[in-house]
Every structure is written in C-alpha cells, then in structure tokens.
MITI-13564 format. One record per residue (C-alpha): x, y negated, z; residue in three letters. Coordinates in nm, 2 decimals. Layout:
N
     c1     c2     c3 drenfi
      X      Y      Z    ALA
...
REM end
This chain:
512
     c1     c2     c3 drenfi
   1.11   1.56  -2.24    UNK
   0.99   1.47  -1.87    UNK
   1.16   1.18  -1.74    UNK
   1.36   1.28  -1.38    UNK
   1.52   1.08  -1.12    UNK
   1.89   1.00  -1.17    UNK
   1.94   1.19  -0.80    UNK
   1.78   1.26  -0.46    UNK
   1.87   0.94  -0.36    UNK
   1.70   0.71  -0.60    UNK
   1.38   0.95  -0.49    UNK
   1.39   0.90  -0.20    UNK
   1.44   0.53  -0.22    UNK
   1.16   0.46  -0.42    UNK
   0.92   0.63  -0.24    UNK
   1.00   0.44   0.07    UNK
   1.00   0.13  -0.14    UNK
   0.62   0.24  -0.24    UNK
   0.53   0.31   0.15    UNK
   0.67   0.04   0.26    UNK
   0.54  -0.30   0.16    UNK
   0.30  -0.59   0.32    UNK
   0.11  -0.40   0.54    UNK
   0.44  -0.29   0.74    UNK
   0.57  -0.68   0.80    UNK
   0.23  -0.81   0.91    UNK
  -0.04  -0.56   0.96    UNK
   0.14  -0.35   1.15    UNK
   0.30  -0.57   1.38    UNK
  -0.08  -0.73   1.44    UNK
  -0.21  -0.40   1.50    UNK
  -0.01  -0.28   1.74    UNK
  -0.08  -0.70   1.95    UNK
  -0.43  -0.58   1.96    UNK
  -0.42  -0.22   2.08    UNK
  -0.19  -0.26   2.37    UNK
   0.19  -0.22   2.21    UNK
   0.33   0.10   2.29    UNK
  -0.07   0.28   2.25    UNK
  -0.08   0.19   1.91    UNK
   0.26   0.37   1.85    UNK
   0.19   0.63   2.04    UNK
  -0.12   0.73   1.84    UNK
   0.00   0.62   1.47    UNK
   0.28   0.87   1.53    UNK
   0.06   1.11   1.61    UNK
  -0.17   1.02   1.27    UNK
   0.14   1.06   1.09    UNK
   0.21   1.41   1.15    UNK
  -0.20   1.51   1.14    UNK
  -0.29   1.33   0.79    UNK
  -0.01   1.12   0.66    UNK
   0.27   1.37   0.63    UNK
   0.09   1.71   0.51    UNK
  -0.11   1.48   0.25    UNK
   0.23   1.33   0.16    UNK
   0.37   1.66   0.07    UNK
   0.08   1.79  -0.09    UNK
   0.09   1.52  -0.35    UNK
   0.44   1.53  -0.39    UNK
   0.46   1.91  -0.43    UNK
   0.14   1.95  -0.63    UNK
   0.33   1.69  -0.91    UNK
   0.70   1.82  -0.94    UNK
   0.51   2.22  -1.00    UNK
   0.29   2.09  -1.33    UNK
   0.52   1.75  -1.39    UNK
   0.22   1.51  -1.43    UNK
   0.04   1.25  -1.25    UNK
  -0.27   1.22  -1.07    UNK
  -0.55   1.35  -1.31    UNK
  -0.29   1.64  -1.44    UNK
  -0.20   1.72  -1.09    UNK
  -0.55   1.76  -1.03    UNK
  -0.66   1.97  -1.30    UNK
  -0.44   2.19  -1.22    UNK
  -0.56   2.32  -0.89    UNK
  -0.88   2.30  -1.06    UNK
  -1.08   2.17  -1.42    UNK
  -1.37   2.07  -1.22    UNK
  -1.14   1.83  -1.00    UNK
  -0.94   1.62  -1.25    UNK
  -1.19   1.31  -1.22    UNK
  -0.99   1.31  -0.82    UNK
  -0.72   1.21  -0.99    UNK
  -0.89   0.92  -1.18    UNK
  -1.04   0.81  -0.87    UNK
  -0.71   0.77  -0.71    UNK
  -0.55   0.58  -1.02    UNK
  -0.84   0.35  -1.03    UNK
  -0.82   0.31  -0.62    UNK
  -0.43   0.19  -0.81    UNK
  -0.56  -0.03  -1.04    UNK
  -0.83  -0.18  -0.81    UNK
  -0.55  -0.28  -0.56    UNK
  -0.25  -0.36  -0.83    UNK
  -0.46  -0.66  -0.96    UNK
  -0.51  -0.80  -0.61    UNK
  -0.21  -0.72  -0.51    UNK
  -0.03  -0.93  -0.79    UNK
  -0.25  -1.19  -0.67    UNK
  -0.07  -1.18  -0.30    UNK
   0.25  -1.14  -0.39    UNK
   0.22  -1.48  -0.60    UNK
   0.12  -1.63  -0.24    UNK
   0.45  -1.46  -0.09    UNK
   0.67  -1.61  -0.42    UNK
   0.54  -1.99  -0.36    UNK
   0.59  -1.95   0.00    UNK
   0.96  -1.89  -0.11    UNK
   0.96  -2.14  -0.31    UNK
   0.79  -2.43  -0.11    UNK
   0.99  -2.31   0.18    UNK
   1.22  -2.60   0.16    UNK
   0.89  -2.79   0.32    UNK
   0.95  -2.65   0.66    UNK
   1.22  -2.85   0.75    UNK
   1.02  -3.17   0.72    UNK
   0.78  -2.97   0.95    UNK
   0.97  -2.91   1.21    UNK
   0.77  -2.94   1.59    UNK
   0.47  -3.00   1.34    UNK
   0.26  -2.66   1.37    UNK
  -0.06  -2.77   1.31    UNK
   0.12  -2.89   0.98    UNK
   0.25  -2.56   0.88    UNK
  -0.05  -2.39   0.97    UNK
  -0.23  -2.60   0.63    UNK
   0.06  -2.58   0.40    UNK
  -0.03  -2.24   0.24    UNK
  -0.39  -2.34   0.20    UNK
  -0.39  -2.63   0.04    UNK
  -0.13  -2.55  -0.18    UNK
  -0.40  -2.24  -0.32    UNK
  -0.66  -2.51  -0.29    UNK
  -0.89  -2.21  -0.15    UNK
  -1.26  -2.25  -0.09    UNK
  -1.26  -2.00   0.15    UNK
  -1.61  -1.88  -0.03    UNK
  -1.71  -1.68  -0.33    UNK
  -1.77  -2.01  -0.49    UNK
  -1.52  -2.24  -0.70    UNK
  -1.40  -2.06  -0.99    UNK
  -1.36  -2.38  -1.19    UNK
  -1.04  -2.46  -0.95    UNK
  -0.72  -2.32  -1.03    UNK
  -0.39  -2.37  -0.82    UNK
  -0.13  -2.43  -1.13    UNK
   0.12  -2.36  -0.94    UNK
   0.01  -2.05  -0.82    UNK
  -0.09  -1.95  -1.16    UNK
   0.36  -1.97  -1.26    UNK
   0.41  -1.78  -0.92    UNK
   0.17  -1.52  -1.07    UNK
   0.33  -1.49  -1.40    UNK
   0.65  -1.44  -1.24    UNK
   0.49  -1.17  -1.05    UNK
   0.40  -0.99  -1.32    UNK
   0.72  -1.09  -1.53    UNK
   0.97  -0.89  -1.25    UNK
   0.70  -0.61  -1.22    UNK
   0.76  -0.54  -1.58    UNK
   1.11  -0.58  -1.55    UNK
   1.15  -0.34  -1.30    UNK
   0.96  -0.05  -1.47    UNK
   1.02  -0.06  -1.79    UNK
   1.24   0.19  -1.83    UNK
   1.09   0.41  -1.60    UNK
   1.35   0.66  -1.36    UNK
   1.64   0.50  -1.50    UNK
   1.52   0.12  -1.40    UNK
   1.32   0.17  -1.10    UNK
   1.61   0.37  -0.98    UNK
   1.83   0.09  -0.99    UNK
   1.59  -0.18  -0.85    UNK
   1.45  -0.01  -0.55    UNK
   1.88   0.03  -0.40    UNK
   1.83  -0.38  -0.36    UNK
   1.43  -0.39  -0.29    UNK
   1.45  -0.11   0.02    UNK
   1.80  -0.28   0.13    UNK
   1.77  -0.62   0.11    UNK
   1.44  -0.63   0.35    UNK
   1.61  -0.42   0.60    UNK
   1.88  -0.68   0.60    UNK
   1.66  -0.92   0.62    UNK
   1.43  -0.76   0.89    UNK
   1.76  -0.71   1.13    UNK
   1.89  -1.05   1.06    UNK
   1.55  -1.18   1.20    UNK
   1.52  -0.95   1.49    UNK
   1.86  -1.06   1.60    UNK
   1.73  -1.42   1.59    UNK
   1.44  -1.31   1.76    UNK
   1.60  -1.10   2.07    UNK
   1.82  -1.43   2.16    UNK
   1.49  -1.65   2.19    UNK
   1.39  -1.70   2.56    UNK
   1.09  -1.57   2.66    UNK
   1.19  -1.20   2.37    UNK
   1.18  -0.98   2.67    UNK
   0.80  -1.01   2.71    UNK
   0.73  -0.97   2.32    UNK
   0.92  -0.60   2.33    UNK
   0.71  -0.57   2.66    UNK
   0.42  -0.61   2.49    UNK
   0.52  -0.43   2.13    UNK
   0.68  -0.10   2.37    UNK
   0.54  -0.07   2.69    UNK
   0.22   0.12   2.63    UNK
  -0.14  -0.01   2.78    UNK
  -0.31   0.33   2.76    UNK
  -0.64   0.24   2.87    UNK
  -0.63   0.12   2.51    UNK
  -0.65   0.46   2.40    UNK
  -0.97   0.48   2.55    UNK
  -1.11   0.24   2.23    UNK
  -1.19   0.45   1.92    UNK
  -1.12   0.15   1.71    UNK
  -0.76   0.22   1.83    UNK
  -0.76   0.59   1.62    UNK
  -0.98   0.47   1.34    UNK
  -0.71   0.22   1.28    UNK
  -0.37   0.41   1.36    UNK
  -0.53   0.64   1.10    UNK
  -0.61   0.37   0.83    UNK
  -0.27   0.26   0.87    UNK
  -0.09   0.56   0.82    UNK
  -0.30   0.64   0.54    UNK
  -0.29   0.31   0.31    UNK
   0.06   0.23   0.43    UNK
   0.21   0.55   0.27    UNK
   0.06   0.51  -0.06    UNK
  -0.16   0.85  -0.09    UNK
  -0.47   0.83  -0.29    UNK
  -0.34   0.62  -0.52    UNK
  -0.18   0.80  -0.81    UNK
   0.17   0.67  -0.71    UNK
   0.30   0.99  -0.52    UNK
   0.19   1.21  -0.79    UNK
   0.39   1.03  -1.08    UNK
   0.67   0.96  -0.83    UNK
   0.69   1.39  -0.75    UNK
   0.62   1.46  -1.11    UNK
   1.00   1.29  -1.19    UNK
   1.14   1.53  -0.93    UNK
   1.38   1.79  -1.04    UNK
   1.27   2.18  -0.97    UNK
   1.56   2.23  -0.71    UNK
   1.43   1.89  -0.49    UNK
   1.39   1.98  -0.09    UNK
   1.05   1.80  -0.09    UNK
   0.95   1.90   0.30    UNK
   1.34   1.70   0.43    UNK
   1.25   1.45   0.15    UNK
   0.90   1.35   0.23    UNK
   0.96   1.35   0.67    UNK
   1.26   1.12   0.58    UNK
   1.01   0.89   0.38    UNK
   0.70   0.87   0.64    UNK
   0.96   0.79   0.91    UNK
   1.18   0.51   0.72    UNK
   0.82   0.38   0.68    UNK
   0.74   0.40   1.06    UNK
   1.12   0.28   1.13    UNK
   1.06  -0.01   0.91    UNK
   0.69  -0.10   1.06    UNK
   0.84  -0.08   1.43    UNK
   1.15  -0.34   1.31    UNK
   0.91  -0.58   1.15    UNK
   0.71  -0.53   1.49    UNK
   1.01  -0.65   1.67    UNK
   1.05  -0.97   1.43    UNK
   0.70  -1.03   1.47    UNK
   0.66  -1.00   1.89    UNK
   1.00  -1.15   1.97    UNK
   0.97  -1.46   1.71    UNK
   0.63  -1.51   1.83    UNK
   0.70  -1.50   2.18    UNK
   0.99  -1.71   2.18    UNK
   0.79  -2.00   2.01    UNK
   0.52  -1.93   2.27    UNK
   0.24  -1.79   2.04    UNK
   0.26  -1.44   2.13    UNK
  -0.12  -1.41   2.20    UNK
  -0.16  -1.59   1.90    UNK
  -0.11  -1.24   1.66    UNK
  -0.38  -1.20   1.39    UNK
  -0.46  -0.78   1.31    UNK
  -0.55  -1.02   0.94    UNK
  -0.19  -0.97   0.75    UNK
  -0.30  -1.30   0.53    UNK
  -0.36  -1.52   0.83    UNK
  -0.03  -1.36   0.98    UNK
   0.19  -1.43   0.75    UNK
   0.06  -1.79   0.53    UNK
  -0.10  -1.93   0.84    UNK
  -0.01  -1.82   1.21    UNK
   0.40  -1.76   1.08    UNK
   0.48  -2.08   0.97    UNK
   0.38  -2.22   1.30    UNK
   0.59  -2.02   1.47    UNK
   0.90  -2.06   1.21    UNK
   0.88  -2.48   1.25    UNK
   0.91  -2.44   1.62    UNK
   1.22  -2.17   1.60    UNK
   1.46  -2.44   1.66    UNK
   1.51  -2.86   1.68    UNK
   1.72  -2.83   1.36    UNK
   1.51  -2.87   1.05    UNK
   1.79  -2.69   0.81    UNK
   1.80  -2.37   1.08    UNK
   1.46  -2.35   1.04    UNK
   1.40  -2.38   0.67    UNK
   1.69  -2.10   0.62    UNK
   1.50  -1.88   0.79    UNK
   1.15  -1.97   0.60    UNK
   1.36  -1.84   0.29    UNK
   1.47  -1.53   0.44    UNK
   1.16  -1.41   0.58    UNK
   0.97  -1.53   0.25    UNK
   1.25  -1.33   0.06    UNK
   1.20  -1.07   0.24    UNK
   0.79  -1.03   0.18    UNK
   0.90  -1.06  -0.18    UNK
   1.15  -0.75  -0.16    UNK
   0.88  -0.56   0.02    UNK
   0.60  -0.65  -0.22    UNK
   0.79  -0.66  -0.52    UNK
   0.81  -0.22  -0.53    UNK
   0.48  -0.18  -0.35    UNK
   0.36  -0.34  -0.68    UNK
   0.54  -0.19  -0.94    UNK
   0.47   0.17  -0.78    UNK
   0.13   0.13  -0.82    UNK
   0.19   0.03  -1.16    UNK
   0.42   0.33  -1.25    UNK
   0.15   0.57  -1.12    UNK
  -0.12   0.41  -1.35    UNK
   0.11   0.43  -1.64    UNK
   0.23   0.78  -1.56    UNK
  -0.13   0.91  -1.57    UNK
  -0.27   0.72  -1.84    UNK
   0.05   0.81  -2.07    UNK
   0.04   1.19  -2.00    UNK
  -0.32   1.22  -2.07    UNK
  -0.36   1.08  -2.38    UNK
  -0.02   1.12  -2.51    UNK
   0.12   0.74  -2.53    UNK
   0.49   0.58  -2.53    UNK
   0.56   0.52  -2.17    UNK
   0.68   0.20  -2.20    UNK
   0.41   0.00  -2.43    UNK
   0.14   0.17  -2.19    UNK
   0.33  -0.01  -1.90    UNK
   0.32  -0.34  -2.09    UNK
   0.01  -0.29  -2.17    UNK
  -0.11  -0.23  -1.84    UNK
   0.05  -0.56  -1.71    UNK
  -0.10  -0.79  -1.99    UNK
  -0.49  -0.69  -1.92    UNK
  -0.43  -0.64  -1.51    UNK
  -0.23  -0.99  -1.55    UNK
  -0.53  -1.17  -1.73    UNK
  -0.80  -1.00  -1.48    UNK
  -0.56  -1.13  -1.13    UNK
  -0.59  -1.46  -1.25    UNK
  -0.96  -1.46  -1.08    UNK
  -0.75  -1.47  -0.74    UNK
  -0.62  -1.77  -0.81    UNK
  -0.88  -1.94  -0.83    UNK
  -1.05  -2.16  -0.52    UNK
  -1.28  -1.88  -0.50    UNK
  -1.01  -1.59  -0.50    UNK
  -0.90  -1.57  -0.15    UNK
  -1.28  -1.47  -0.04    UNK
  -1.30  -1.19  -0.32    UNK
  -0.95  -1.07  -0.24    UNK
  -1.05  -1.01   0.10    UNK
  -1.47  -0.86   0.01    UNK
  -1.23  -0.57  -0.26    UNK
  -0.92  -0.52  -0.05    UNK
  -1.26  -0.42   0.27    UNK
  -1.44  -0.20   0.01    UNK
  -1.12  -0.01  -0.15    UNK
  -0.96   0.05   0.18    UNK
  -1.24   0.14   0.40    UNK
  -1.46   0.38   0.14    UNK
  -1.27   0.43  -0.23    UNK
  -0.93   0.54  -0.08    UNK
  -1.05   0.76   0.23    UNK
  -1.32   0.90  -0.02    UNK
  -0.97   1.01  -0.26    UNK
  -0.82   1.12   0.07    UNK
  -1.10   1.32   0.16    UNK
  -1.19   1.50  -0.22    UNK
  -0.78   1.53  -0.29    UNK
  -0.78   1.76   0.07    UNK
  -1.10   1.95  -0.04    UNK
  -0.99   2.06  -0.36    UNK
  -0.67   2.14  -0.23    UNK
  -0.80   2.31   0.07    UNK
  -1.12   2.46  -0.06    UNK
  -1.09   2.46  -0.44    UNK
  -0.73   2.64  -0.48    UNK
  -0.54   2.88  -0.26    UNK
  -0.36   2.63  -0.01    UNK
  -0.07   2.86   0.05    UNK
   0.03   2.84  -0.33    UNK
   0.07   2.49  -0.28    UNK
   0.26   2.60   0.05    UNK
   0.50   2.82  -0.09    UNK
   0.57   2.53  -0.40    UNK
   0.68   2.28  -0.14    UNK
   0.92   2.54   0.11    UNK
   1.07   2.64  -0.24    UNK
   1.39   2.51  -0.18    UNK
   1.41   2.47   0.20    UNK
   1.63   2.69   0.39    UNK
   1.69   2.53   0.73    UNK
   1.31   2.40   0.80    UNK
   1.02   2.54   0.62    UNK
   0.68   2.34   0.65    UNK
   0.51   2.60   0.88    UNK
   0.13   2.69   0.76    UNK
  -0.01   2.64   1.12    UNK
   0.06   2.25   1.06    UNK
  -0.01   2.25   0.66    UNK
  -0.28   2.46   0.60    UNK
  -0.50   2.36   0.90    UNK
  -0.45   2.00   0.84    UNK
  -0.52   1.99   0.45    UNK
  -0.83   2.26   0.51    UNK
  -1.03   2.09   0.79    UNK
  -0.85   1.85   1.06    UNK
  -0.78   1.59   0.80    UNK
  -1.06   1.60   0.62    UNK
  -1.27   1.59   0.97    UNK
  -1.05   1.29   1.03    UNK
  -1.14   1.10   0.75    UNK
  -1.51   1.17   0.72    UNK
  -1.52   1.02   1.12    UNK
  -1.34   0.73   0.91    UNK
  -1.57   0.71   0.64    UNK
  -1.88   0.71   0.83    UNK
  -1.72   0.50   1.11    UNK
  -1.65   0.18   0.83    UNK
  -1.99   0.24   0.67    UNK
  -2.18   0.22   1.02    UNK
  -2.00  -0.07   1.10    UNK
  -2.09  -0.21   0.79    UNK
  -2.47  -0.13   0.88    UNK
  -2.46  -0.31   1.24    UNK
  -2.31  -0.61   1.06    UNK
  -2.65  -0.61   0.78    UNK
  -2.49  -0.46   0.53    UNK
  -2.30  -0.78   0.45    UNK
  -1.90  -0.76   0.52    UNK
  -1.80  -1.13   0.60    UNK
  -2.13  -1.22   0.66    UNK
  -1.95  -1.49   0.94    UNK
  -1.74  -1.59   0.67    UNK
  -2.02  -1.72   0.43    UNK
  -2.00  -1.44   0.24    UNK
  -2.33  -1.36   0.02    UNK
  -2.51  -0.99  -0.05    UNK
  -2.48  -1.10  -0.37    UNK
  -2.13  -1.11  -0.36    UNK
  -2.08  -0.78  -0.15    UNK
  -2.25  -0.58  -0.44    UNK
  -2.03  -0.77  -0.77    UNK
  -1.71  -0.77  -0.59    UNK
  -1.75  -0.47  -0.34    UNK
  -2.04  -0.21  -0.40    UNK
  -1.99  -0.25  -0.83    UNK
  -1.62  -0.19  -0.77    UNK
  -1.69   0.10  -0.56    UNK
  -1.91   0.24  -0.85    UNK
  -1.65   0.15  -1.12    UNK
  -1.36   0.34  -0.93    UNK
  -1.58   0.67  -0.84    UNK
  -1.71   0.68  -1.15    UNK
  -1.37   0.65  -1.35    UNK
  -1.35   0.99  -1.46    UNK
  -1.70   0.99  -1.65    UNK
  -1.52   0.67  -1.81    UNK
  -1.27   0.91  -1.91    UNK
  -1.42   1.22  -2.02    UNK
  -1.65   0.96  -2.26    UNK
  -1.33   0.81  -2.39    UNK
  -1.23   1.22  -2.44    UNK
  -1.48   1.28  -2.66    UNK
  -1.48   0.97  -2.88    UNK
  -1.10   1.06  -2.96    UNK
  -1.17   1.44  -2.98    UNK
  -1.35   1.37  -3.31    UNK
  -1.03   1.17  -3.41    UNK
  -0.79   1.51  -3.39    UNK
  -0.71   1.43  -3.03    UNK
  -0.65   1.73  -2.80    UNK
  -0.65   1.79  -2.43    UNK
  -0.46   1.92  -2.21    UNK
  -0.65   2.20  -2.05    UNK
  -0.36   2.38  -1.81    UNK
  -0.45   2.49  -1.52    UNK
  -0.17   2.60  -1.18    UNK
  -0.12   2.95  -1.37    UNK
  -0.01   2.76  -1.68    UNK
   0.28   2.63  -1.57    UNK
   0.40   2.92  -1.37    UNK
   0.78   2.94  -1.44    UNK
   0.92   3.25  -1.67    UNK
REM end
C-alpha cells in the first residue's frame, strides 16, 4: 500500500522544507545586492507566478493522480516521455552528492564556530578560517589532499540524512516540524539583531527600495528566473514523490501557493539578515551573488565585527551556522526521498534498503568534494546542472505536459478538490503550453551563449581547464540526459529475469 502523509500539515511542511534551503540564506540575499534591491523582488515575484507556481502544481498534481514519482508520473502522460522523469532524478542525484559535500562545510562551520570569538575585530582572519580548514586548492588539481575533518562532517551529513528518511511519511513528517521552524527562529532572531545595528536603515534601503533602471539588464530576468526555478525544487524528482504521498481529497492549488510564498517569505527574511548585518558591520557593498563566498568567506567577516564582545559574537556564529544546517539538512534529504521514490516504484524494491542504499554509493562518490580539488569541481557541476540539465527537465516536463497530453486533464486533476479558488486555465494552460517553455529556452540559450563568449571554458579566470569542463561538466551533462537509455538497458537485462514493467498510462489509473 502507497505510503501517505500523516496530514496536510506535514505536506505542506515538507515541501517548504524542500524549497527552501541554501540558495534562500545566501543566494538570494546576493541577488537581490546586485540587481538593485527592490527590482530583483519585483521581477522574481513576477517569475513566480509565470513558471514557478504552474510548474509547481503540475508536478504535484500529475503525482497524487497515478501515486508515483518522477519516471511513473511521466509515463503516464505519455510512454514515449518517461526517460523526463529520469532526467530529473539524475538532475537529483547529480546535485545530492554535491550537495552533501556543502552541507559538511555548513556542519564544521558549526562546529569550529567557537573560533570566532578569538577573532573578534580580526576580519581578514575570519575571512581564511573556512579555507584552510578544507585545505582547498581552489583548482581541479589535488586529489591526494583530504580535509579529515571535513571528511567526519560529511559522514555526519549523510548519517542524519538517513535518519531523517528512513521511514519515509511517517519520519520526514516528524523532522521537517523542527527543520522549517527552527531556521525561521533563527532567521527572526538574527534580523532582530540586525535592525538594532546602526547604519540597518540603509541595508533595508538597498534590499526594498527598488532601482528600476536595473530592470533594464536582462541578466536581471535570466536570474529572477533561475532562482525561482532551482530554489523550488522542480525538475528534480522531489515534487513528484512528495505529491505522489498526497491523499486524493488534498487542495493542491491552496497547498502549492502557500509553499512558493513561504519560500519567497523566507528568501526576503534571510535578505533582511543578510543587508542589515552587513551594513551594520560596514560591508554592505561587500555582498557576493556566489552563496559559497557569502556564507564561508564574506559572513564571517561581518559576524567578528558584530560586537566588541567575543562570547556575543561567537553565539551568534552558532546560530546562523545552525541555522544553514536546518535549511540544508531537508533540502538534502528531499532530494534523496525523490530518488528513492522513483528508483523503488520502478523496479519494485523495499523503500527503505533502496534509501540506504542510495546514501552508501552517493556517500562514497561526495567524498571527491573533499578533497583539495573539490571546491573547483563543486562549482564546474553545480554551473553545468543548473544552467543546462535542470532548465532542459524544465523545459521537456512543460512540453510533454503541454504538447504530449491534453493540459486540461491535468487542469481539472489539480482544481479537484478546490471550491473557493480554482487555478484558472488562462494562467495554467498558457504558461505550461508556451510562455514557460519560451522562458526557459531564452534561458537555455542565454547560459550556453554566455558560455561561448567566455571560449567555451566556464571558470576559465579561475584556472579552470577544458579538460576539466568536459569530465566534470559536459560528461555529467551526457550521463544525466542520457539516464533513461541507462534505464531502459537495465529493463531489458532484468526482463529476461521474470521482471515486469509497469506500462500504465493517465487512463489506467482513472478512478472507478
């Protein structure tokens, strides 16, 4: 029997958890420093209600109608379209494995924190701390070094993401009322802090008070739109397991609005820590749009000149540390979940061992981050997934909804239970069929041309090789497109072992 959330609540919470993670406390918050505050806003609202919220429901709806995950989901709208769905849990896998690799960097952070206090009124200190406790080459060289202590954090990583999904519903349910609480907390103990520092006024200047000659940049939409895209975990398999848990009588259009804005709600507080802390310390044109370099290198600067008092100041190194390791902590294990979720439906496999399973062999492959070498190859797979592999899932989920199956079915699944506000097919159907889709072509293309002007090298400032574009960016590129070829190969070697596919289709699980 189909595992189900324990109630609406636990849904609901989960899926914010998911959408909400790193890229709301740093990237966010650096995003809007360069695009003129109140621009940036202005226009990631309005990417929210063209791509991220129709795309959000689609998934979601799509899932609780045939109760599987991404490849199942898939298939169902059309045979010809389940390899999508691979696409989008290998975009999962891809980014799980790096992902772990960060969220060690957030847990010794945490740890080390005590550090800051003999720091304090020592920036330039602060500002080395984080790299040369990874011992980082900052190159695609130096495999041989290994931070040991980096190496535990990573372990632990990979420990409490087991721990938290182990039993599925009935664990994750339970986790993610501390996980989406406790940085919230945190966020608005911070932005309290922050608001009484001199100088705060001009940081909520800059974050609110729009400069909309900004808007005249097209960098300024390209990014919105990545933003709203990657920070609300479509195209990743993680929605589609998450809706697939959802009981039949679930109001998925309320549901899904309340998750998209808790996620912006929760970007625009982080914003506020960010721009008042900063300003208050007097680095407020110091903001990196780079999340990494926000949070290990340009943060700690600013947190050793909060205050005169070293014990203030190391208190609140441990609650903004604790409070990336909430936010990362269910970013991570989502991803997981939606990997497992697929991999377990489709070829029949206990939920749990697949999970385990899943962590041992990503586990052993993140430990290539950790290496002096793995900050550079974090950064050449986290370009190449984010700019091409998930905005190509984006773009082929939208089609084969749009173009491959009757969008209005898909329509009338996710109004099923709504009485007071329907989705209304003038904003659904248009966005699914053509305006996101446009959206995120102008995206694709826009990434790869930049990638051409720059000689086909990303990082090419940074040292960065061709070599080293093509192993760790163009191969893992191939591997995740070509994922479900993987998978119809591994089909046919168990086929001759008595195994047997599910072949359903949407009219095969219309209700009696």
């Amino acid at each position: 029997m189909r595992e189900k959330w324990s109630s609406r609540s636990a849904f609901i919470m989960a899926a914010i958890g998911s959408a909400v993670g790193l890229g709301n406390a740093w990237r966010f918050p650096g995003l809007a420093s360069k695009y003129g505050g109140g621009a940036f806003l202005f226009v990631y609202l309005i990417a929210m209600l063209i791509i991220g919220i129709p795309l959000l429901m689609m998934e979601v709806s799509v899932a609780r109608y045939t109760r599987l995950g991404a490849p199942g989901s898939m298939r169902a709208l059309n045979k010809k379209t389940e390899a999508i769905g691979w696409i989008a849990v290998s975009n999962g896998i891809g980014i799980s494995i790096y992902y772990a690799a960060v969220f060690a960097w957030v847990i010794l952070m945490f740890v080390i924190s005590y550090k800051f206090g003999g720091l304090t009124g020592n920036p330039e200190g602060a500002s080395k701390l984080w790299m040369e406790t990874i011992k980082t080459t900052g190159t695609t060289s130096g495999f041989t070094t290994i931070a040991w202590p980096v190496v535990g954090c990573l372990i632990a990583a990979w420990i409490l993401c087991y721990l938290c999904i182990r039993n599925g519903t009935t664990t994750v349910g339970k986790v993610v009322k501390f996980t989406v609480s406790l940085p919230v907390l945190c966020l608005l103990v911070m932005a309290i802090r922050g608001v009484m520092m001199p100088g705060a006024m001009a940081g909520l200047s800059k974050l609110f008070v729009p400069d909309w000659n900004a808007m005249k940049d097209s960098n300024i939409w390209v990014d919105a739109m990545g933003q709203v895209f990657y920070s609300l975990s479509t195209s990743m398999a993680i929605m589609f397991a998450y809706g697939s848990f959802l009981d039949k009588k679930s109001n998925i259009v309320t549901d899904t609005i309340i998750i998209a804005f808790s996620d912006m709600f929760i970007s625009v507080l982080a914003g506020i820590v960010m721009f008042t802390t900063m300003a208050g310390t007097g680095m407020l044109d110091n903001m990196s749009a780079s999340g990494i370099a926000t949070a290990f290198i340009i943060y700690p600067q600013a947190i050793v000149k909060i205050s005169d008092s070293p014990v203030f100041n190391t208190i609140f190194a441990f609650i903004f540390y604790f409070c990336l390791i909430t936010l990362a902590i269910d970013s991570l294990f989502s991803i997981i979940e939606g990997i497992s979720t697929a991999v377990s439906d489709k070829f029949h496999l206990n939920k749990k061992k697949t999970t385990l399973t899943i962590c041992l062999i990503e586990g052993v492959i993140s430990i290539i981050y950790v290496t002096g070498a793995g900050l550079a190859i974090l950064d050449i797979v986290d370009y190449f997934i984010n700019s091409y592999t998930l905005i190509i899932t984006g773009i082929l989920e939208m089609i084969a909804a749009g173009w491959f199956f009757k969008t209005s079915k898909i329509l009338d699944e996710l109004n099923r239970n709504t009485n007071k506000f329907k989705m209304p097919s003038w904003w659904f159907i248009p966005s699914i069929k053509v305006i996101s889709p446009a959206i995120l072509i102008g995206l694709f293309v826009w990434n790869l041309v930049n990638l051409i002007k720059a000689g086909g090298i990303y990082g090419a400032a940074d040292g960065y090789s061709l070599k080293a574009n093509i192993i760790f960016g163009w191969c893992v590129v191939a591997l995740i497109l070509c994922s479900g070829i993987i998978v119809k190969i591994i089909v046919k070697i168990k086929s001759s072992k008595g195994y047997e596919e599910d072949q359903r289709t949407w009219e095969d699980f219309k209700e009696s």
